[in-house]
Structures are given as C-alpha cells and as structure tokens.
DRENKERO-125033 format. One record per residue (C-alpha): residue number from 1; residue in one letter; x, y, z. Coordinates in steps of 0.001 Angstrom, whole numbers, m for minus. Example, Ala and Ser with C-alpha at 12.3 -4.5 7.8 and 13.67 -1.06 7.14 Angstrom:
// residues 2
(1 "a" (12300 m4500 7800))
(2 "s" (13670 m1060 7140))
//
This chain:
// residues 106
(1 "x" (m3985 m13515 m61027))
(2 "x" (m6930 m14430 m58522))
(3 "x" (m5483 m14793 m54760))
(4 "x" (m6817 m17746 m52797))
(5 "x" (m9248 m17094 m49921))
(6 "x" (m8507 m19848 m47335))
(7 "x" (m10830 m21255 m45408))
(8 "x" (m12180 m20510 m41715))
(9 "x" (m10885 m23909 m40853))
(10 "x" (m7555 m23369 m42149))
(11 "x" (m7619 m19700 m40148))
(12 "x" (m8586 m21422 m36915))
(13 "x" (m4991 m23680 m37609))
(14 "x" (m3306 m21188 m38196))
(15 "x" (m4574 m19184 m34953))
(16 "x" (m3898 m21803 m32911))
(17 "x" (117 m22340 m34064))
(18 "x" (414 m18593 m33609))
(19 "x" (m637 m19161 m30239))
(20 "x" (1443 m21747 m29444))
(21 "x" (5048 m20267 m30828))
(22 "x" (3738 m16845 m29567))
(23 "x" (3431 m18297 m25572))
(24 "x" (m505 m17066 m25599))
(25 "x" (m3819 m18284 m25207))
(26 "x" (m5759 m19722 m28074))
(27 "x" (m9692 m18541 m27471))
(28 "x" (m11388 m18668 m29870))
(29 "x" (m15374 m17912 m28906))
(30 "x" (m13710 m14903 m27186))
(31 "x" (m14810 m16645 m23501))
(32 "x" (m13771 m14766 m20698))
(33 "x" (m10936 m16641 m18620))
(34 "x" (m9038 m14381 m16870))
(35 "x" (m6236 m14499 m18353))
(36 "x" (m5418 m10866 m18774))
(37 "x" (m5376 m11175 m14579))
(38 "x" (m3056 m14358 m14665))
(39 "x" (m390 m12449 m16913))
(40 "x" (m189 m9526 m14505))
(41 "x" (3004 m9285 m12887))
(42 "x" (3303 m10677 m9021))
(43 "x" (2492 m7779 m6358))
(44 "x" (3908 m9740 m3721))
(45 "x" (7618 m8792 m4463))
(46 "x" (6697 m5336 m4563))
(47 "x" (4323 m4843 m1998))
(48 "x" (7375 m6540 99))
(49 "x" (9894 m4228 m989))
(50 "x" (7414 m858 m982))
(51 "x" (8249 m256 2438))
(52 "x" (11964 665 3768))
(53 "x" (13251 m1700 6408))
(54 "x" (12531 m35 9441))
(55 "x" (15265 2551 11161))
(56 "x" (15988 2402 14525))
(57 "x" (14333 5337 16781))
(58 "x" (15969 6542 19600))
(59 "x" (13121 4863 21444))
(60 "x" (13872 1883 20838))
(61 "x" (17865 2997 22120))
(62 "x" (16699 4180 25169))
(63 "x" (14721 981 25862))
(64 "x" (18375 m1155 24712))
(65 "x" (20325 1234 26864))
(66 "x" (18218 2470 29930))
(67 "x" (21182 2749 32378))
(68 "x" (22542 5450 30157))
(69 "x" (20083 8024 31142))
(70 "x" (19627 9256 27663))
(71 "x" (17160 12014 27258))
(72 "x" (15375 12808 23486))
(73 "x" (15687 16219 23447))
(74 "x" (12422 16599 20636))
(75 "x" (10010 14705 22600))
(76 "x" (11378 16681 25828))
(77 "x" (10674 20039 23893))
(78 "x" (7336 18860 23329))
(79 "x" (6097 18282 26303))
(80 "x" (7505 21496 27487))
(81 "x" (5263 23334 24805))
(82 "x" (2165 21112 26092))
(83 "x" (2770 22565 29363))
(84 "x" (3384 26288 28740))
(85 "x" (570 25742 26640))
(86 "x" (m1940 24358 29070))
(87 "x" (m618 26861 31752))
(88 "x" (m1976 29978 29422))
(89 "x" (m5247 27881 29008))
(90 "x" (m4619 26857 25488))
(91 "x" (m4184 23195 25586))
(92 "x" (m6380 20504 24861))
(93 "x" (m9078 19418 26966))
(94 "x" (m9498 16350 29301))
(95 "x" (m11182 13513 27426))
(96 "x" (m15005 13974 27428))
(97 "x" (m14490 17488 28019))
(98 "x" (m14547 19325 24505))
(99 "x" (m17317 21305 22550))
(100 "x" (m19041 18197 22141))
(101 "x" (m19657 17217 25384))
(102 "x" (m20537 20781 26404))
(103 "x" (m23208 20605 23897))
(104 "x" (m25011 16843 25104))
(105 "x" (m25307 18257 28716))
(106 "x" (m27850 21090 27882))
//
C-alpha cells in the first residue's frame, strides 16, 4: 500500500493551523521578526523587585531624632582609628599630596 505524499501547499495549511491552535507565529520564509525578543519574559517586575526595600540606618535615626544625642558607636570607632593612625604617620595623605603628585613636581 503506497502512502500519499501531500503537497507543499497542503503543508503550508497545515503549518499555519498549527500555528494558530499552538499560540505561535506562522513564518514561513524564515524572516527575522523578533519575535524570540517579544516572547521574553518582562524584566521590569524583576529588576523592581531585585533590590530589598531599603533598611533604615541609624543615620537616618539620628537625623529623625537629633535631640536625643545618639552617638554610632562604629562610625565613632572609626574615626578614632583614622586618628591614631595619622598620629603614627600612617594615614592617608591630603588630597593632591600622594605618590602621584610627588612624581609631576620633579
């Protein structure tokens, strides 16, 4: 029993109703459209939720609360450390005043 080539025309049909109960794009001289882009999901709603909604820093307390005196105890040890530092001559230098500039006035 011989089986029954069908047609290009008959092909192209039946492309096209696959296409349309499938949801997707009938193209059939293979143009580019851009379509592969256009099914992408949406960044937006990610990019929205990639970052965490911000915390509050005890910055921003002191600048609600400044009558409270409050005193952030990090940022306090800090500066302490810049200052012992720069008292044994290890801190950083004044602005224009590194290797660089040593180097352009010779």
């Amino acid at each position: 029993m011989a089986t029954q080539v069908p047609s290009a025309a008959r092909l192209t049909q039946l492309a096209q109703l696959t296409s349309k109960i499938f949801g997707t794009v009938h193209n059939p001289t293979a143009a580019r459209t851009g379509n592969k882009i256009l099914r992408q999901r949406l960044l937006g709603p990610s990019m929205v939720q990639y970052n965490p909604t911000p915390l509050i820093h005890f910055r921003d307390l002191k600048a609600l609360y400044p009558d409270l005196g409050l005193v952030d105890m990090d940022e306090k040890a800090r500066l302490d450390e810049i200052n012992r530092r720069k008292r044994r001559g290890k801190g950083a230098p004044k602005k224009g005043q590194g290797k660089r500039a040593s180097n352009k006035k010779k």
